[in-house]
PDB file as gemmi writes it, atoms N, CA and C in Angstrom:
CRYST1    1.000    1.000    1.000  90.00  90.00  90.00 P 1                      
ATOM      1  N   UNK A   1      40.787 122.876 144.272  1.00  0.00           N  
ATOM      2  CA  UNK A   1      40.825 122.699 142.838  1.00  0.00           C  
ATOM      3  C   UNK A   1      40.546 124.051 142.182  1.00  0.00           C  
ATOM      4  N   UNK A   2      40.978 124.329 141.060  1.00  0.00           N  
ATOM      5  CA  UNK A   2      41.004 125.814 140.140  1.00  0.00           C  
ATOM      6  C   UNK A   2      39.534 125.871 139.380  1.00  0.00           C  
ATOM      7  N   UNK A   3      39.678 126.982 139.318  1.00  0.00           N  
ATOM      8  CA  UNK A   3      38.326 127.158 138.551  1.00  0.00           C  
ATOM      9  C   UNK A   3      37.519 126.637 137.354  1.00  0.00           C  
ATOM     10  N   UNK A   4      39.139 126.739 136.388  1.00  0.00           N  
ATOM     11  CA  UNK A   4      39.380 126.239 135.631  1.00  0.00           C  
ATOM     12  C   UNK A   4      38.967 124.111 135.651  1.00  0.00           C  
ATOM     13  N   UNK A   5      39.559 124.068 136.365  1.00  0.00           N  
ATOM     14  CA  UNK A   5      39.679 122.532 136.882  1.00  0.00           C  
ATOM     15  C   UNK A   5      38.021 121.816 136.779  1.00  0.00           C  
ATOM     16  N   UNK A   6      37.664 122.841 138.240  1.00  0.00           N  
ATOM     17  CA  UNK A   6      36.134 122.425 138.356  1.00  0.00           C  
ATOM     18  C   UNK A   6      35.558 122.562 137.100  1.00  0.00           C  
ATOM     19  N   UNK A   7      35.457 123.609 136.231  1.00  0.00           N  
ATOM     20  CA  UNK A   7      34.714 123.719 134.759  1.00  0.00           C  
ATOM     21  C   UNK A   7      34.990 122.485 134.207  1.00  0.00           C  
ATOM     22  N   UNK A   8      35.963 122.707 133.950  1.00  0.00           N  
ATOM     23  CA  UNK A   8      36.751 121.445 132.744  1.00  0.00           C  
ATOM     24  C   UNK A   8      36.166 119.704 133.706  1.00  0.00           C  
ATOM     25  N   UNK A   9      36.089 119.600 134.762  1.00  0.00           N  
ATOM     26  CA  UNK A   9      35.292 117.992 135.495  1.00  0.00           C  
ATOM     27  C   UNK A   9      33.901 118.436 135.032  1.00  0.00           C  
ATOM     28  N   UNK A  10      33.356 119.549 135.478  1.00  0.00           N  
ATOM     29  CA  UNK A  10      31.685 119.620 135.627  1.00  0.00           C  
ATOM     30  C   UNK A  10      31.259 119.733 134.153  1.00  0.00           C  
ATOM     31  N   UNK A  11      32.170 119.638 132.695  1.00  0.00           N  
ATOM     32  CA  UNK A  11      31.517 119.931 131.586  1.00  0.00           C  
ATOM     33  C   UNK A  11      32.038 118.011 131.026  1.00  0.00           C  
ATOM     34  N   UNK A  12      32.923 117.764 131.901  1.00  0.00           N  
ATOM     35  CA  UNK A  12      33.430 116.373 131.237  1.00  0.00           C  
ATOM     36  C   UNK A  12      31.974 115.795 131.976  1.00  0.00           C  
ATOM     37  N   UNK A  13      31.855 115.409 133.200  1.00  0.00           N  
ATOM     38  CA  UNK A  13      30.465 114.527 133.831  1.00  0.00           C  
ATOM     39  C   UNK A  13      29.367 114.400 132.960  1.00  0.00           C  
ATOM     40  N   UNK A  14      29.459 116.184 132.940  1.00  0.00           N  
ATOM     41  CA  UNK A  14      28.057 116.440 132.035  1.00  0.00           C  
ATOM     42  C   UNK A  14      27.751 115.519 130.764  1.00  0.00           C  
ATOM     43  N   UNK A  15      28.678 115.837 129.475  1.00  0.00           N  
ATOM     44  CA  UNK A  15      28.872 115.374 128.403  1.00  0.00           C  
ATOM     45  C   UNK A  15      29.068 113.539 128.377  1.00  0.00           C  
ATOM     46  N   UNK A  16      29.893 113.339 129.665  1.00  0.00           N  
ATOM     47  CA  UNK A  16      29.938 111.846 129.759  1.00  0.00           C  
ATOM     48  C   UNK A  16      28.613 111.127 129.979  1.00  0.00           C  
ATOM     49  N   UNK A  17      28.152 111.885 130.951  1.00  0.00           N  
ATOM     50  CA  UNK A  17      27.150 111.305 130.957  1.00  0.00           C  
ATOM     51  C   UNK A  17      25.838 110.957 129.753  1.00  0.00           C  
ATOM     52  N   UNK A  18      25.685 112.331 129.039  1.00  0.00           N  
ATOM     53  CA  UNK A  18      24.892 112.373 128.019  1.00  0.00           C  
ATOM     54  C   UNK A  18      25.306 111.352 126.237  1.00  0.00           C  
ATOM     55  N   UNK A  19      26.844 110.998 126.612  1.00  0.00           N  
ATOM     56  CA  UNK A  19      26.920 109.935 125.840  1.00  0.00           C  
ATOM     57  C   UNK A  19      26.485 108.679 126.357  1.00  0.00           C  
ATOM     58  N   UNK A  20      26.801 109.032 127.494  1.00  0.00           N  
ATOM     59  CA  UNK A  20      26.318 107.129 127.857  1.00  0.00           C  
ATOM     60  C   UNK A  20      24.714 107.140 127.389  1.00  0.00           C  
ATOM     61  N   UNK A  21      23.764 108.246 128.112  1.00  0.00           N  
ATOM     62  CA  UNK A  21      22.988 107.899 127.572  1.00  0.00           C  
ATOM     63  C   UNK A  21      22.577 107.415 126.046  1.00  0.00           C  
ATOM     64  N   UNK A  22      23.086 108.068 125.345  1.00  0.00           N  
ATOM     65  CA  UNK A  22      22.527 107.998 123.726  1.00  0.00           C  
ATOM     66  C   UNK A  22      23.546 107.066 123.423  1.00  0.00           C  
ATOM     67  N   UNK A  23      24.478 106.258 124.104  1.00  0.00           N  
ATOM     68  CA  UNK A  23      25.352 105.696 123.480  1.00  0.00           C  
ATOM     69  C   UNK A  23      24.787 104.192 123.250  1.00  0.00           C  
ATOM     70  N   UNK A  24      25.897 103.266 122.865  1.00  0.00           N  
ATOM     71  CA  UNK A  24      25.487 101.873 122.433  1.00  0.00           C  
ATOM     72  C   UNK A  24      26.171 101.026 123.978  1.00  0.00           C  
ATOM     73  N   UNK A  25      25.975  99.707 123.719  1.00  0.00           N  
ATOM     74  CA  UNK A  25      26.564  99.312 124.624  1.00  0.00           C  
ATOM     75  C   UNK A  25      28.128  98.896 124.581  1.00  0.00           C  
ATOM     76  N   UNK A  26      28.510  99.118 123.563  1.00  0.00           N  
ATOM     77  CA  UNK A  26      29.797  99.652 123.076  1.00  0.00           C  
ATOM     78  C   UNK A  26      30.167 100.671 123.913  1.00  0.00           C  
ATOM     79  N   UNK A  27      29.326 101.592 123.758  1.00  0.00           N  
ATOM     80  CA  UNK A  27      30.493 102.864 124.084  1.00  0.00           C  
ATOM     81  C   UNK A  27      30.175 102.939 125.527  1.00  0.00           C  
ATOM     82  N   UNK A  28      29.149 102.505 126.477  1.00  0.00           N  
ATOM     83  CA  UNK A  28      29.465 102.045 127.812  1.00  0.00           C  
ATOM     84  C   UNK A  28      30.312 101.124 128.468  1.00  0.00           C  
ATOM     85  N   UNK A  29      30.733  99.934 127.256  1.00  0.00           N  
ATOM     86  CA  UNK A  29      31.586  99.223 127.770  1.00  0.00           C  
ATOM     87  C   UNK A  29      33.190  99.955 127.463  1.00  0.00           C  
ATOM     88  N   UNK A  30      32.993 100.531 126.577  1.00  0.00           N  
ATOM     89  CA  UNK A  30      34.305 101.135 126.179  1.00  0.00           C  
ATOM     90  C   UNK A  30      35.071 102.320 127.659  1.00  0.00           C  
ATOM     91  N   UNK A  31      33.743 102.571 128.001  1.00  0.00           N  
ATOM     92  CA  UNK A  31      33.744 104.053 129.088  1.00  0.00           C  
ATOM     93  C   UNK A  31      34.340 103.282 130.537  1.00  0.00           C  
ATOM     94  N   UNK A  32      33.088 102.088 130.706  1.00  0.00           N  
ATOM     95  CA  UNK A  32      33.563 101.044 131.642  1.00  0.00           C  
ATOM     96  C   UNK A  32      35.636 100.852 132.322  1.00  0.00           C  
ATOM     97  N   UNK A  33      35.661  99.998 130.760  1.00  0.00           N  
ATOM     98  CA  UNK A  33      36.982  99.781 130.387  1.00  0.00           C  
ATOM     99  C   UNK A  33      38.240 101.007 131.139  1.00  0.00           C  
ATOM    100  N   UNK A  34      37.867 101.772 130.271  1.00  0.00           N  
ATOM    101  CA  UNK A  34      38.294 103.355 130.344  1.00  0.00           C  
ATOM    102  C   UNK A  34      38.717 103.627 132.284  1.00  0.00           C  
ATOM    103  N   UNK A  35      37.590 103.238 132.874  1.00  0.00           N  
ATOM    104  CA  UNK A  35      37.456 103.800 133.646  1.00  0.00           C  
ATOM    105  C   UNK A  35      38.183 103.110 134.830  1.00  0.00           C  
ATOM    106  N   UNK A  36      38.105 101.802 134.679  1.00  0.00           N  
ATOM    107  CA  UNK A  36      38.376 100.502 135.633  1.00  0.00           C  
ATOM    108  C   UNK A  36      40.072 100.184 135.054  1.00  0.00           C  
ATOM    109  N   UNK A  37      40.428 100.909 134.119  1.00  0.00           N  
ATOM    110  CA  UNK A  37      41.866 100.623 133.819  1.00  0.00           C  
ATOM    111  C   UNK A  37      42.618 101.212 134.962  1.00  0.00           C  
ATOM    112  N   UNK A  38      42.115 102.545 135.635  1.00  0.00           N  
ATOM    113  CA  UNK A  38      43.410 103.139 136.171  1.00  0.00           C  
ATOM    114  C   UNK A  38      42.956 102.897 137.761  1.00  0.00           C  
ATOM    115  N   UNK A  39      41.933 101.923 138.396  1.00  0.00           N  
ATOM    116  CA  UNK A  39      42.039 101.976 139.636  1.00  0.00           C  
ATOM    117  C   UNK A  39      43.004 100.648 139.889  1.00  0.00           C  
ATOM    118  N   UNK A  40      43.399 100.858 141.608  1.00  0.00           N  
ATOM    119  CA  UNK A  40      44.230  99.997 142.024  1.00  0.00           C  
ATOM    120  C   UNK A  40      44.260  98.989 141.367  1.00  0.00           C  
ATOM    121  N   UNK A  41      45.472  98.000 141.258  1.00  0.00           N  
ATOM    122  CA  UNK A  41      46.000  96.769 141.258  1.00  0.00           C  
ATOM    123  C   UNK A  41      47.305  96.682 141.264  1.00  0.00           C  
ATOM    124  N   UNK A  42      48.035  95.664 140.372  1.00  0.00           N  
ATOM    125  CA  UNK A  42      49.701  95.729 140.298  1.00  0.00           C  
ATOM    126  C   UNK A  42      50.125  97.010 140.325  1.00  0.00           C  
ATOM    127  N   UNK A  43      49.866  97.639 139.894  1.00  0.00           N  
ATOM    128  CA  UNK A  43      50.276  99.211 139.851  1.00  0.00           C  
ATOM    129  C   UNK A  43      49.435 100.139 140.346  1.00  0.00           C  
ATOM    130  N   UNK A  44      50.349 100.882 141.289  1.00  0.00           N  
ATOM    131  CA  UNK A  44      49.159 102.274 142.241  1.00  0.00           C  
ATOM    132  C   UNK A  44      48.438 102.899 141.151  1.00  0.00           C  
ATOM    133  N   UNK A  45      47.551 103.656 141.651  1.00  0.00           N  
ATOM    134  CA  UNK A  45      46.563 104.478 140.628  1.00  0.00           C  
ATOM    135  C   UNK A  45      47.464 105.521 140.234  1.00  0.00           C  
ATOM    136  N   UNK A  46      48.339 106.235 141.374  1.00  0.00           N  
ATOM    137  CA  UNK A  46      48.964 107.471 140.686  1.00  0.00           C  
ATOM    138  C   UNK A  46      49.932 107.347 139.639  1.00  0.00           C  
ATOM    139  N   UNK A  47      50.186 106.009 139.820  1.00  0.00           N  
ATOM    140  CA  UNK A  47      51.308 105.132 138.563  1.00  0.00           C  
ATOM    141  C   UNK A  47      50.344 105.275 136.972  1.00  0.00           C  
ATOM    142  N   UNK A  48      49.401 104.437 137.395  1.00  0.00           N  
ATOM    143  CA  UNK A  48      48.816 104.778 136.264  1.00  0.00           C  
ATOM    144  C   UNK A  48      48.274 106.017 135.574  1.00  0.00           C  
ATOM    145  N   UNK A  49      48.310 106.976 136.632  1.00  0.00           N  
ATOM    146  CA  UNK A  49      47.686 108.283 135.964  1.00  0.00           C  
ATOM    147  C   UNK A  49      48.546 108.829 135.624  1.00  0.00           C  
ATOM    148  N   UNK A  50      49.702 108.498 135.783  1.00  0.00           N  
ATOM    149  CA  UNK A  50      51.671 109.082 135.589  1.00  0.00           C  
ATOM    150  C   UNK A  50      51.468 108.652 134.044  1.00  0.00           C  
ATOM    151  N   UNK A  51      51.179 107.286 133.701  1.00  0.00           N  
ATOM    152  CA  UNK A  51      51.479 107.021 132.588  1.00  0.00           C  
ATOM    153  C   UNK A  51      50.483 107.435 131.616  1.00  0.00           C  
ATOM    154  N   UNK A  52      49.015 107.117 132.103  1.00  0.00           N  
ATOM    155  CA  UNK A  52      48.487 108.236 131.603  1.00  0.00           C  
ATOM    156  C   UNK A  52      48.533 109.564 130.743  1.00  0.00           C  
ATOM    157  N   UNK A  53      48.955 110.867 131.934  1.00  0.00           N  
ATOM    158  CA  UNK A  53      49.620 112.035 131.587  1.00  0.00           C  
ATOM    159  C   UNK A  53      50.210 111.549 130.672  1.00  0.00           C  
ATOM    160  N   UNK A  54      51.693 111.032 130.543  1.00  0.00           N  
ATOM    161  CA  UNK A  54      52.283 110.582 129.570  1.00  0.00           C  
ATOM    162  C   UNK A  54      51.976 110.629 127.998  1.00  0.00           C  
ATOM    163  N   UNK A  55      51.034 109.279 128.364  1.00  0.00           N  
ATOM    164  CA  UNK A  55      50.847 108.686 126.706  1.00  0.00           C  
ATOM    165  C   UNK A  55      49.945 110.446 126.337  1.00  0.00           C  
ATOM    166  N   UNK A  56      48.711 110.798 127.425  1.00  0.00           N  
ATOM    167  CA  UNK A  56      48.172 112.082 126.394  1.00  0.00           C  
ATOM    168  C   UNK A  56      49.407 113.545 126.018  1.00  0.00           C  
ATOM    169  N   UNK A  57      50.150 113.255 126.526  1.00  0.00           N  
ATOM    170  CA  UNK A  57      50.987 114.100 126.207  1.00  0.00           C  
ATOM    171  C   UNK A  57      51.666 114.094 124.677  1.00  0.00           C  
ATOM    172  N   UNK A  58      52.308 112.906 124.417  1.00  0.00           N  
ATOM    173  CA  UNK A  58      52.025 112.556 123.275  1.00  0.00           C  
ATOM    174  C   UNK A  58      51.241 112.316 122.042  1.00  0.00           C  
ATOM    175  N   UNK A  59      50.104 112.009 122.559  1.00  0.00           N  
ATOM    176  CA  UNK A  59      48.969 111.885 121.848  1.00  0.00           C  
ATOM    177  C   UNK A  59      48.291 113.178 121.582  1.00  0.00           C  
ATOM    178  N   UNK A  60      49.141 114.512 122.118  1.00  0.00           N  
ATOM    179  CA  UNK A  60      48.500 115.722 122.010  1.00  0.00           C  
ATOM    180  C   UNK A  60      46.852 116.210 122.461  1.00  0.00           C  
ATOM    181  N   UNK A  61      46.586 115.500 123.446  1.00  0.00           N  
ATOM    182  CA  UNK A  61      45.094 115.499 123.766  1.00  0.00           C  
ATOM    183  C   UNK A  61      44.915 116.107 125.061  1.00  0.00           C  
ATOM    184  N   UNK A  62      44.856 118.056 125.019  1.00  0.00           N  
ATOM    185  CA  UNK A  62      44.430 118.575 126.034  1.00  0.00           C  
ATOM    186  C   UNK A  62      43.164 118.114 126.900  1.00  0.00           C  
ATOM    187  N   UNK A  63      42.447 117.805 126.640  1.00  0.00           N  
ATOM    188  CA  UNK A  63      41.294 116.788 127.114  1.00  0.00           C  
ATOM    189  C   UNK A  63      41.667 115.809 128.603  1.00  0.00           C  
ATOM    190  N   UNK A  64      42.777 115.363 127.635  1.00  0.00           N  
ATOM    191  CA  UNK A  64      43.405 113.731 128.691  1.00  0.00           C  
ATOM    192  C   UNK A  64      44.152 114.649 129.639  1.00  0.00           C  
ATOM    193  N   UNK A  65      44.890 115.090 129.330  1.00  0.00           N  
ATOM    194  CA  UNK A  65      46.183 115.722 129.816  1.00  0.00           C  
ATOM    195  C   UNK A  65      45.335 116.735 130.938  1.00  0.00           C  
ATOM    196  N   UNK A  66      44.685 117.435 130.725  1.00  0.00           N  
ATOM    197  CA  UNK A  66      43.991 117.832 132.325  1.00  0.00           C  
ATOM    198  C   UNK A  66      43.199 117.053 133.332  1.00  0.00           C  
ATOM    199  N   UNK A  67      42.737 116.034 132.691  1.00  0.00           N  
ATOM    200  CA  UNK A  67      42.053 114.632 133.017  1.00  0.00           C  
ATOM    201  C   UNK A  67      43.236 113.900 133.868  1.00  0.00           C  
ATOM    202  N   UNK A  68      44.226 113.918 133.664  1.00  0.00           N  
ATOM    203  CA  UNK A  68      45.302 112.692 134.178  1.00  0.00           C  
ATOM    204  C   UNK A  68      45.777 113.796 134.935  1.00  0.00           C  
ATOM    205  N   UNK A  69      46.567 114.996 135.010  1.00  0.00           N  
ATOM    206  CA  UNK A  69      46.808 115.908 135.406  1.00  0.00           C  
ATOM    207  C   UNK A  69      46.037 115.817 136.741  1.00  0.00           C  
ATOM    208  N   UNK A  70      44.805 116.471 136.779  1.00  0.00           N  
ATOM    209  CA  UNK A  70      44.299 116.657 138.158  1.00  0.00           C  
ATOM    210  C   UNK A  70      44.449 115.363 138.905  1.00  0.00           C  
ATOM    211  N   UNK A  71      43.806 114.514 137.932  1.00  0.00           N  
ATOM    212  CA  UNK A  71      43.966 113.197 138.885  1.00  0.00           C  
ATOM    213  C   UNK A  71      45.234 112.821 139.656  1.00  0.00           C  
ATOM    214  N   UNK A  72      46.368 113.108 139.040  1.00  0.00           N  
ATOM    215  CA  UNK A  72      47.961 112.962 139.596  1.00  0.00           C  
ATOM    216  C   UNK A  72      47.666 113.749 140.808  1.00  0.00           C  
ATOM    217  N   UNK A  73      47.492 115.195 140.944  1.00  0.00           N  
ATOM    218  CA  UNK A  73      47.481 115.937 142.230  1.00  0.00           C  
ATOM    219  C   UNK A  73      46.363 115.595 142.889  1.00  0.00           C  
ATOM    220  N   UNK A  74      45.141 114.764 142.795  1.00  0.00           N  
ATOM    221  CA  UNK A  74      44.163 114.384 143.674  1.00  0.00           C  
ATOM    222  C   UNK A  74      44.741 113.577 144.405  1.00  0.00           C  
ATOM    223  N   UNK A  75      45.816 112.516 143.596  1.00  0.00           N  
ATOM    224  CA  UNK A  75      46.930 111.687 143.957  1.00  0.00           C  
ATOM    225  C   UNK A  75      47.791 111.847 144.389  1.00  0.00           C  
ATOM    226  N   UNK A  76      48.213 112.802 145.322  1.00  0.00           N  
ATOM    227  CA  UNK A  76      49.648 113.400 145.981  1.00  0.00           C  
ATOM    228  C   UNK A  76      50.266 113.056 144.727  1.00  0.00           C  
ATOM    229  N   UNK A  77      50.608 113.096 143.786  1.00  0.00           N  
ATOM    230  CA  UNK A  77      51.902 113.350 142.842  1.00  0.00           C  
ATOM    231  C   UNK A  77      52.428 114.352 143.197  1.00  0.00           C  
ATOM    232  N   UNK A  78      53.881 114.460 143.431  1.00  0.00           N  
ATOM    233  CA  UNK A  78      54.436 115.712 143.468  1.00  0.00           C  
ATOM    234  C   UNK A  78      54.998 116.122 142.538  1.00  0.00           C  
ATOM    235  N   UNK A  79      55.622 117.173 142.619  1.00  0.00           N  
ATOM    236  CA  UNK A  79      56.094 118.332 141.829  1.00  0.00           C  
ATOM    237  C   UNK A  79      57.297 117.471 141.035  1.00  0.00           C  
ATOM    238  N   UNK A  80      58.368 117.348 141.644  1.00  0.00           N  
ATOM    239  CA  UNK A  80      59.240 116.767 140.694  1.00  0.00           C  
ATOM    240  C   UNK A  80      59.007 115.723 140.052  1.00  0.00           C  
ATOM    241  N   UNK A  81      57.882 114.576 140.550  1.00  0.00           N  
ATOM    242  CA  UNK A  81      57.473 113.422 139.703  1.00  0.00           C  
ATOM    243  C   UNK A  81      56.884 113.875 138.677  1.00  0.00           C  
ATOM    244  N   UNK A  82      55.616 115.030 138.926  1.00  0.00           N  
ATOM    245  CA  UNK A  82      55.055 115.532 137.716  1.00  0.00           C  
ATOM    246  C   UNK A  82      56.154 116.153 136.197  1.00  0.00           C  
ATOM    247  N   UNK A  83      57.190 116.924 137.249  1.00  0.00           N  
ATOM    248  CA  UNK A  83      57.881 117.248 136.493  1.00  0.00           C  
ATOM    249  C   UNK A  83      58.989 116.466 135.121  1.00  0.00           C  
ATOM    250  N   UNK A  84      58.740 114.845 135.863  1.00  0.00           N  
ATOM    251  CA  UNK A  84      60.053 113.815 134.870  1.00  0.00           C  
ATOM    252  C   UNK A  84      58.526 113.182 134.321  1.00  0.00           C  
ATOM    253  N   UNK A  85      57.664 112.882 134.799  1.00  0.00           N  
ATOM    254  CA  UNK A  85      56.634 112.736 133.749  1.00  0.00           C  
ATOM    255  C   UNK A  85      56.465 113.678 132.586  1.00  0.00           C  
ATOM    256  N   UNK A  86      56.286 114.684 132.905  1.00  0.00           N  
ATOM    257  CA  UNK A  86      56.552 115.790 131.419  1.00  0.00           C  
ATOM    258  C   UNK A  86      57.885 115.696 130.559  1.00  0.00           C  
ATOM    259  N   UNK A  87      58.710 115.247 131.124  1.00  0.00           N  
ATOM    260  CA  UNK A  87      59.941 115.290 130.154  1.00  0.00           C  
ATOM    261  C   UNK A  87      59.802 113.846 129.754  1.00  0.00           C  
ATOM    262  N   UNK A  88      58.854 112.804 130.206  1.00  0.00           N  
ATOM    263  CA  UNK A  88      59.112 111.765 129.350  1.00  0.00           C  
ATOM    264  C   UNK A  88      57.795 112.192 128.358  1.00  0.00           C  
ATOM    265  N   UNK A  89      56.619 112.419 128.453  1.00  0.00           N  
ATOM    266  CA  UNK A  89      56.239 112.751 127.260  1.00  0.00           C  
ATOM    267  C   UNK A  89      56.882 114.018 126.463  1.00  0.00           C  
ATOM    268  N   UNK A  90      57.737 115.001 126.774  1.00  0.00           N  
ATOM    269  CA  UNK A  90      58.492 115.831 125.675  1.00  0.00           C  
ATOM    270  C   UNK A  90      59.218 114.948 124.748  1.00  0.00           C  
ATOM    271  N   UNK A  91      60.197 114.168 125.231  1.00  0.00           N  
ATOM    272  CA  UNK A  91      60.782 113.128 124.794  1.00  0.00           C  
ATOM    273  C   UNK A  91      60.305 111.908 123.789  1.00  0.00           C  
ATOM    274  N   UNK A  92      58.942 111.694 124.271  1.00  0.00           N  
ATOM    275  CA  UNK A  92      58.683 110.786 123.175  1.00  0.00           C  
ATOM    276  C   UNK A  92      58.019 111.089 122.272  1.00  0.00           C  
ATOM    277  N   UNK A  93      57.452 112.263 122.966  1.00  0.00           N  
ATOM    278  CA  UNK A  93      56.477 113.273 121.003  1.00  0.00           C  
ATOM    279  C   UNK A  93      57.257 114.150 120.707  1.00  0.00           C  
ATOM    280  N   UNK A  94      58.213 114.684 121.404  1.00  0.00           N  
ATOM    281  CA  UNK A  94      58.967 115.709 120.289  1.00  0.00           C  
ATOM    282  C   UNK A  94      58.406 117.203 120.863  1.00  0.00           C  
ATOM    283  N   UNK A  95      59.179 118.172 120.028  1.00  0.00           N  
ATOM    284  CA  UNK A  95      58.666 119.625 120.267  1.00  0.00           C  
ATOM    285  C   UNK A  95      57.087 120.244 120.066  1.00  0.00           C  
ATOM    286  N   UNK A  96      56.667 119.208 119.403  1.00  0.00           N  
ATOM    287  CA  UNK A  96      55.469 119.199 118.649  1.00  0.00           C  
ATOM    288  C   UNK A  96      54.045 119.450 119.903  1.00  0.00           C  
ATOM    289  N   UNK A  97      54.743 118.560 121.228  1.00  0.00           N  
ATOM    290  CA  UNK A  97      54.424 118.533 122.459  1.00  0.00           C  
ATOM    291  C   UNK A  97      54.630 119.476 123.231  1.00  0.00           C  
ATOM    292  N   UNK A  98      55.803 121.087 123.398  1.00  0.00           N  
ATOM    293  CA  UNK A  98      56.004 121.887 123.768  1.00  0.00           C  
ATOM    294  C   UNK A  98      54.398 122.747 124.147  1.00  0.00           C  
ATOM    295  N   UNK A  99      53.603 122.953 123.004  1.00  0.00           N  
ATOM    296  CA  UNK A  99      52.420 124.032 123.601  1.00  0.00           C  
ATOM    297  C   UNK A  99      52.012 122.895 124.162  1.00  0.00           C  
ATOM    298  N   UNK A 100      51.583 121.678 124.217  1.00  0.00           N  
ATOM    299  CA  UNK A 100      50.487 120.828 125.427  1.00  0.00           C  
ATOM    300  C   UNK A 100      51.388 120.668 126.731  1.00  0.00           C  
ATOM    301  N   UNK A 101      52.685 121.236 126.600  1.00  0.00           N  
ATOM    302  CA  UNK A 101      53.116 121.272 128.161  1.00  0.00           C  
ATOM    303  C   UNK A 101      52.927 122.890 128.914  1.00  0.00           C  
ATOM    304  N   UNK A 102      52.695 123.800 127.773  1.00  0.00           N  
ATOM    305  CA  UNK A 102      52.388 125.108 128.557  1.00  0.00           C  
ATOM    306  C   UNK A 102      50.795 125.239 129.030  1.00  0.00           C  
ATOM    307  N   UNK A 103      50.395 124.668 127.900  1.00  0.00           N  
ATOM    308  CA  UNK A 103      49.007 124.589 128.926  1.00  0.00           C  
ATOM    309  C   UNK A 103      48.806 123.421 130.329  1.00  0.00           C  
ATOM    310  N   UNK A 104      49.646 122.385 130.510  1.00  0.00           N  
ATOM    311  CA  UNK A 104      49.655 121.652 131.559  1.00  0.00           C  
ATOM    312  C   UNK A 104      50.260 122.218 132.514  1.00  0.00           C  
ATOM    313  N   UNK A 105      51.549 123.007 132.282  1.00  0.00           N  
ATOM    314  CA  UNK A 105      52.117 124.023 133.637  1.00  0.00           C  
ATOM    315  C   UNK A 105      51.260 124.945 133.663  1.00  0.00           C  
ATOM    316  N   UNK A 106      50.367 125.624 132.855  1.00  0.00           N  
ATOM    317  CA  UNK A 106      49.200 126.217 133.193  1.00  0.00           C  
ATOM    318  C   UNK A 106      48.643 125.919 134.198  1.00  0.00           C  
ATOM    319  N   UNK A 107      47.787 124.542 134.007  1.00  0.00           N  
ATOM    320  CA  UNK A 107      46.745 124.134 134.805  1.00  0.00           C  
ATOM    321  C   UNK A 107      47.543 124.052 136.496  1.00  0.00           C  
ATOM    322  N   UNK A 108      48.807 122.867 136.077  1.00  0.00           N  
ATOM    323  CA  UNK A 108      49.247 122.461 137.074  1.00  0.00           C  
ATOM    324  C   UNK A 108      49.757 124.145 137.961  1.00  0.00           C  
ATOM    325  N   UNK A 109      50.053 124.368 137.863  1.00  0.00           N  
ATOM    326  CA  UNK A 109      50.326 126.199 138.749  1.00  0.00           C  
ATOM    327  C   UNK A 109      48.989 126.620 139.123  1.00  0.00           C  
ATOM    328  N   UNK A 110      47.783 126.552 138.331  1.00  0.00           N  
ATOM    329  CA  UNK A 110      46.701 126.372 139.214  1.00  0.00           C  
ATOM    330  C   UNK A 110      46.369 125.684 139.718  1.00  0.00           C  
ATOM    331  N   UNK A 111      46.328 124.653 139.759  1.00  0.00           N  
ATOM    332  CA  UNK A 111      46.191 123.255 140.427  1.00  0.00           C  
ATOM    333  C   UNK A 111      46.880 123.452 141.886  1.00  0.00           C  
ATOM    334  N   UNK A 112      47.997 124.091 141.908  1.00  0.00           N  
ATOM    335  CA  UNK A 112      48.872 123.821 143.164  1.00  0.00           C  
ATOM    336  C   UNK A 112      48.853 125.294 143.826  1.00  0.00           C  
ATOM    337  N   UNK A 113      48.230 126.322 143.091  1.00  0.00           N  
ATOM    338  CA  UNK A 113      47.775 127.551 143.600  1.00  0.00           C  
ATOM    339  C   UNK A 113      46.502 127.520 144.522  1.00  0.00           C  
ATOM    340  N   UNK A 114      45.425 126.866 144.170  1.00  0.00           N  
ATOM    341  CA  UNK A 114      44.565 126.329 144.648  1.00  0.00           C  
ATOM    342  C   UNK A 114      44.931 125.313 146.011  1.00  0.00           C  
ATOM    343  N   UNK A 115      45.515 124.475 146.187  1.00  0.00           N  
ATOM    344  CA  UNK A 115      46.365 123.665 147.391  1.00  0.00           C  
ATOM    345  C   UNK A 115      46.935 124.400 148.597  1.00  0.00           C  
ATOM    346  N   UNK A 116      47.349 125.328 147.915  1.00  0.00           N  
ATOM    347  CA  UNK A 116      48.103 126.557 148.594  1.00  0.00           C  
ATOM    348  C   UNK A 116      47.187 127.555 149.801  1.00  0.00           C  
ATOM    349  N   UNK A 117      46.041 127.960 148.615  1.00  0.00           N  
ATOM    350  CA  UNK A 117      45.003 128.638 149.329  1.00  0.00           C  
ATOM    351  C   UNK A 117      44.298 127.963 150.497  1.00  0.00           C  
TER     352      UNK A 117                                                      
END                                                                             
């Protein structure tokens, strides 16, 4: 995993965690939810983290989008799947989505630079 990568998990844990604490039981069940959506069932996990990527791609949320991102390559996603996943979120947000795909071929080129090593 990239350097980058590890920062961006070890500052998400951190922060996640420190909401749960101060949070309500709302926002643990919300996190819960969150969390238990994308493991196995009718659909593989890497399916769901496909769609995932996706919707944050659209939704313009660098946050998600390295979040679903790594998870895809923790997930053997490969390269060309990653790759028609990005053109379906270009496609459904528009150009508007162009810089949240340079920072995702960002990551992802580290992501797979890191694999490499």
């Amino acid at each position: 995993m990239s350097e980058r990568a590890q920062r961006f998990r070890a500052y998400r844990e951190q922060m996640n965690e420190r909401l749960l604490e101060a949070g309500t039981l709302t926002t643990r069940r919300f996190f819960n939810l969150d969390a238990r959506c994308y493991d196995e069932g009718a659909l593989p996990a890497a399916t769901k983290e496909m769609m995932g990527l996706a919707a944050s791609l659209v939704l313009r949320c660098d946050d998600c989008i390295a979040y679903h991102l790594i998870r895809c390559v923790e997930l053997g996603v490969g390269e060309a799947e990653l790759a028609e996943v990005l053109d379906v979120g270009l496609i459904v947000g528009g150009s508007i989505v162009i810089p949240h795909l340079r920072r995702a071929r960002e990551l992802l080129d580290e992501l797979r630079d890191g694999e490499r090593a």
